[in-house]
PyMOL CGO cylinders between C-alpha atoms (Angstrom):
from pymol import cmd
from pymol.cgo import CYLINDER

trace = [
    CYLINDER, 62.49, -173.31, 2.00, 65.84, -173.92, 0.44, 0.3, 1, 1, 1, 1, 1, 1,
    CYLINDER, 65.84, -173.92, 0.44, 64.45, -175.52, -2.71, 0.3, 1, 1, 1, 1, 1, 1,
    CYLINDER, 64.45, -175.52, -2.71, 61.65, -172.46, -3.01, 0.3, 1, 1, 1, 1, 1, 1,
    CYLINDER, 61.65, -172.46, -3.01, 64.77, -169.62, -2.65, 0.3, 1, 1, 1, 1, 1, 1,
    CYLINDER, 64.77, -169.62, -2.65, 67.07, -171.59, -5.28, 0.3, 1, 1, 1, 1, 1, 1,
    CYLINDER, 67.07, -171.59, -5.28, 64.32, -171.55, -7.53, 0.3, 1, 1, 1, 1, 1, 1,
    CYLINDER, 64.32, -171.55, -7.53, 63.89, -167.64, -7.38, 0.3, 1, 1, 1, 1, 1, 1,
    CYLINDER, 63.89, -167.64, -7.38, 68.16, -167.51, -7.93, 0.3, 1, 1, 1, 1, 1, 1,
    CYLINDER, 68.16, -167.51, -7.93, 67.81, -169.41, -10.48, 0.3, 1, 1, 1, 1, 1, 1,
    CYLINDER, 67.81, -169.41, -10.48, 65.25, -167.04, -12.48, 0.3, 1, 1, 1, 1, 1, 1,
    CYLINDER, 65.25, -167.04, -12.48, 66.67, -164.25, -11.09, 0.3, 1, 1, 1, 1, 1, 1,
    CYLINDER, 66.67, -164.25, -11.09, 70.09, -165.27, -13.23, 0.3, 1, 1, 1, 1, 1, 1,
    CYLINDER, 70.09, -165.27, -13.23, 67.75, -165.96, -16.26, 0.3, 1, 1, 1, 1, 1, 1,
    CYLINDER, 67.75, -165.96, -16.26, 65.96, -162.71, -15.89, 0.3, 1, 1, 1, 1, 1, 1,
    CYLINDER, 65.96, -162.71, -15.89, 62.89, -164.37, -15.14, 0.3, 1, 1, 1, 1, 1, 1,
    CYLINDER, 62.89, -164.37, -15.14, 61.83, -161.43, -12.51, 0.3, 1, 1, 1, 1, 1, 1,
    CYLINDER, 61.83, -161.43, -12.51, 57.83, -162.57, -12.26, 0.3, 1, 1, 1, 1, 1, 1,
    CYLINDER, 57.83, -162.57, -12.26, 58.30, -166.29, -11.68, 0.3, 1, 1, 1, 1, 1, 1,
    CYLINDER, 58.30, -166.29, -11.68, 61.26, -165.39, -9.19, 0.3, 1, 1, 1, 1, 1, 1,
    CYLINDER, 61.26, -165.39, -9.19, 58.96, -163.08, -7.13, 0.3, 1, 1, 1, 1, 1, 1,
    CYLINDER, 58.96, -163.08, -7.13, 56.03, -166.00, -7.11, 0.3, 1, 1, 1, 1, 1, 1,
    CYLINDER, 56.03, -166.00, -7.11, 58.85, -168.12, -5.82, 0.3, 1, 1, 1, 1, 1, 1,
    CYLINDER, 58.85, -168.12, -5.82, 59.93, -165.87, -3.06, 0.3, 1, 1, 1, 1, 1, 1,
    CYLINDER, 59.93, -165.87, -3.06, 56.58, -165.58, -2.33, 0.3, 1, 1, 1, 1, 1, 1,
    CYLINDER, 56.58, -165.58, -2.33, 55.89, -169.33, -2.01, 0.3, 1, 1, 1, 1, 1, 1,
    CYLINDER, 55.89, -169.33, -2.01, 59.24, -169.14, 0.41, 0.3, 1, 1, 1, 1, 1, 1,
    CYLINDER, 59.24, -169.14, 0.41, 57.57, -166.43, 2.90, 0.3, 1, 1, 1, 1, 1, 1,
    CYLINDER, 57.57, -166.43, 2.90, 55.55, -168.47, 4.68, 0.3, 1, 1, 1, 1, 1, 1,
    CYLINDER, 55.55, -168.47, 4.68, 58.74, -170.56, 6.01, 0.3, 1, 1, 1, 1, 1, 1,
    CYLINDER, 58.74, -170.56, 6.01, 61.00, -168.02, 6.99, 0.3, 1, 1, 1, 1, 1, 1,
    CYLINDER, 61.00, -168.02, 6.99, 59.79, -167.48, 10.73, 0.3, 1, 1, 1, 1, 1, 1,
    CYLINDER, 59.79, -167.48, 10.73, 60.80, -171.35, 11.07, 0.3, 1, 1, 1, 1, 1, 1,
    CYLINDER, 60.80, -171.35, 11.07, 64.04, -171.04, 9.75, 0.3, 1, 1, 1, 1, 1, 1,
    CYLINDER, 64.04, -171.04, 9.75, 66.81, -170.79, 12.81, 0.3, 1, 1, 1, 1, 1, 1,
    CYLINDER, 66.81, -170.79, 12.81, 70.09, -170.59, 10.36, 0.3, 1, 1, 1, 1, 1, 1,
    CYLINDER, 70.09, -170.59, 10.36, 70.76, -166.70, 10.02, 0.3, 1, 1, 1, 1, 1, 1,
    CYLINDER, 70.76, -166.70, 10.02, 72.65, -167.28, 6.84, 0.3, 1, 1, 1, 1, 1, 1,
    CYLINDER, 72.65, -167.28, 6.84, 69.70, -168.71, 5.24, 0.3, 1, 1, 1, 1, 1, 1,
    CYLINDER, 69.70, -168.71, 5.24, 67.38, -165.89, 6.45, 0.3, 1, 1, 1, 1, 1, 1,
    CYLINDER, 67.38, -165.89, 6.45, 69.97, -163.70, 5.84, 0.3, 1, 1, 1, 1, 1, 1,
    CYLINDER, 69.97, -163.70, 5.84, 69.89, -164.86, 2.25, 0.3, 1, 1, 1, 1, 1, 1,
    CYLINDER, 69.89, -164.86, 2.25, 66.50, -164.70, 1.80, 0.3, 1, 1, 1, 1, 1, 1,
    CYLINDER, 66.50, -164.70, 1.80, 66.03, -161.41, 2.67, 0.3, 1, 1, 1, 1, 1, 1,
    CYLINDER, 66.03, -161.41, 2.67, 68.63, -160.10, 0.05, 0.3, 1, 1, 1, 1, 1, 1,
    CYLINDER, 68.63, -160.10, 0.05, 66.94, -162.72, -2.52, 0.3, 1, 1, 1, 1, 1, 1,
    CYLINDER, 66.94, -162.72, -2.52, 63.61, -160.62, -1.71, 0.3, 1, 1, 1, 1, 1, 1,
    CYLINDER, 63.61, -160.62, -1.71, 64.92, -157.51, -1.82, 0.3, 1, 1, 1, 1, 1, 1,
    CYLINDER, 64.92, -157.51, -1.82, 66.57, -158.43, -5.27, 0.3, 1, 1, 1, 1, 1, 1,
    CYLINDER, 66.57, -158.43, -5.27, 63.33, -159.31, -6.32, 0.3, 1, 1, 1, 1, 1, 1,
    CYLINDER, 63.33, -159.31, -6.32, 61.65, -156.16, -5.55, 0.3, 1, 1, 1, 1, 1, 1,
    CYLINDER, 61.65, -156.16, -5.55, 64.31, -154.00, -6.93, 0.3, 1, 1, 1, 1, 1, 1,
    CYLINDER, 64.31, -154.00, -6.93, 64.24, -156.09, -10.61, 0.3, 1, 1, 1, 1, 1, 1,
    CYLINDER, 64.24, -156.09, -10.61, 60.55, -155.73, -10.77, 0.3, 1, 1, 1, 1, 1, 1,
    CYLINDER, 60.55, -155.73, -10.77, 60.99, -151.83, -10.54, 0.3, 1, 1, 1, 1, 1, 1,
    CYLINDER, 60.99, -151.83, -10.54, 59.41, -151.78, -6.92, 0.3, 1, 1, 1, 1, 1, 1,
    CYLINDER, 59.41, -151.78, -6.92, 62.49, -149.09, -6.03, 0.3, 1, 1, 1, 1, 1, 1,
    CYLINDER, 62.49, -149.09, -6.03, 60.92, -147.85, -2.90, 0.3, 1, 1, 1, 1, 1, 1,
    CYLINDER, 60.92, -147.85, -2.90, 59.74, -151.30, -1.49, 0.3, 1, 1, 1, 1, 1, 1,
    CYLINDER, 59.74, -151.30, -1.49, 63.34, -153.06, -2.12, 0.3, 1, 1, 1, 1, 1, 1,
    CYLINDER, 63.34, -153.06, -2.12, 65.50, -149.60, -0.59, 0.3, 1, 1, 1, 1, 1, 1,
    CYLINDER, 65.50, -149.60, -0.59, 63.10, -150.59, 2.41, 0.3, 1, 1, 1, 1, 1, 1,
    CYLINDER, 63.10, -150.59, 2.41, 64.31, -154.18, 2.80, 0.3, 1, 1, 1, 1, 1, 1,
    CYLINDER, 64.31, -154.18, 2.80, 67.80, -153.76, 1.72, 0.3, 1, 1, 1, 1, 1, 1,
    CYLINDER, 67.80, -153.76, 1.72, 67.81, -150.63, 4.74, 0.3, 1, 1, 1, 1, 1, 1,
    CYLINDER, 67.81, -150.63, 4.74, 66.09, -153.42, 6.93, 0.3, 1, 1, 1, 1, 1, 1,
    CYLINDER, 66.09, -153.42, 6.93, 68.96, -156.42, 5.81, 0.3, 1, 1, 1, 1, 1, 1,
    CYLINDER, 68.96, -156.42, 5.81, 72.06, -153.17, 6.69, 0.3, 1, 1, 1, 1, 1, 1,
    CYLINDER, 72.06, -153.17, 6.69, 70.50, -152.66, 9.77, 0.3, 1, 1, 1, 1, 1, 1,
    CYLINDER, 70.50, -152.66, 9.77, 69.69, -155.86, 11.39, 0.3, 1, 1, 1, 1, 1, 1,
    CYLINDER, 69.69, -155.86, 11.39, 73.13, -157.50, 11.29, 0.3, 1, 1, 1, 1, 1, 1,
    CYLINDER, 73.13, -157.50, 11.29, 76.37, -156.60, 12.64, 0.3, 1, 1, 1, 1, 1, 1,
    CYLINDER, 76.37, -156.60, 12.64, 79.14, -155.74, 10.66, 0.3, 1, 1, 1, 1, 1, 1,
    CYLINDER, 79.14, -155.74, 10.66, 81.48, -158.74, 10.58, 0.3, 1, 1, 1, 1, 1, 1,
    CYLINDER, 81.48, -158.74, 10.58, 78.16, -160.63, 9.39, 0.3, 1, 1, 1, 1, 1, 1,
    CYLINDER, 78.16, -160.63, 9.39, 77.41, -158.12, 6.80, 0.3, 1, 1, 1, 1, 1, 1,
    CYLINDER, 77.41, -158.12, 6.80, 81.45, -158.49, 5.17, 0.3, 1, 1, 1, 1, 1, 1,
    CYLINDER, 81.45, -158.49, 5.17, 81.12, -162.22, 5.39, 0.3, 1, 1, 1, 1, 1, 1,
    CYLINDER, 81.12, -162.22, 5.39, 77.49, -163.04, 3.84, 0.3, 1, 1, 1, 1, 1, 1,
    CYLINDER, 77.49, -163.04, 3.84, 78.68, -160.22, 1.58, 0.3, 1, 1, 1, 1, 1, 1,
    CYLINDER, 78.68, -160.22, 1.58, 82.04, -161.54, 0.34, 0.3, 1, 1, 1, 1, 1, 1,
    CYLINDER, 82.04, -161.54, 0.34, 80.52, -165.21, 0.25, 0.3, 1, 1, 1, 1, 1, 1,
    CYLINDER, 80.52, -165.21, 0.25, 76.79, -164.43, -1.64, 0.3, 1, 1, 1, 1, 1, 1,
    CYLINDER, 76.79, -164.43, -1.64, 77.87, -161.72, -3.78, 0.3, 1, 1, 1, 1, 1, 1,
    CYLINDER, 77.87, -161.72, -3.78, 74.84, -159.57, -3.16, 0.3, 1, 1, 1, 1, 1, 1,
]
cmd.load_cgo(trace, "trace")
């Protein structure tokens, strides 16, 4: 899981938007096994970067809405101020 969503930063920072959305892809499967909310919470942005760099507006306003509204606040600031996204 961790490799899969480093990959997809990693081409994300290239502007490699295809190969990162294959890559999130490959990393979807895994998710409902992951237990660490800063990892989910970090794949779920990745995704919704994803979306939003391959011009699919409507599908990434959905998960970032989804990834405001299913963590508090003080998580929010801190994943926030520590992942940049």
């Amino acid at each position: 899981m961790i490799t899969f969503y480093e990959i997809t930063e990693a081409y994300l920072e290239d502007e490699a938007y295809v190969e990162a959305e294959i890559f999130v892809n490959k990393a979807s499967p895994f998710i409902n096994s992951v237990s660490d909310i800063t990892i989910i919470l970090r794949y779920r942005a990745t995704f919704a970067k994803v979306l939003d760099s391959n011009r699919k507006f409507i599908e990434a306003a959905v998960r970032y809405h989804e990834l405001s509204t299913t963590v508090n606040a003080n998580v929010r600031l801190i994943c926030r101020d520590k992942y940049q996204w």
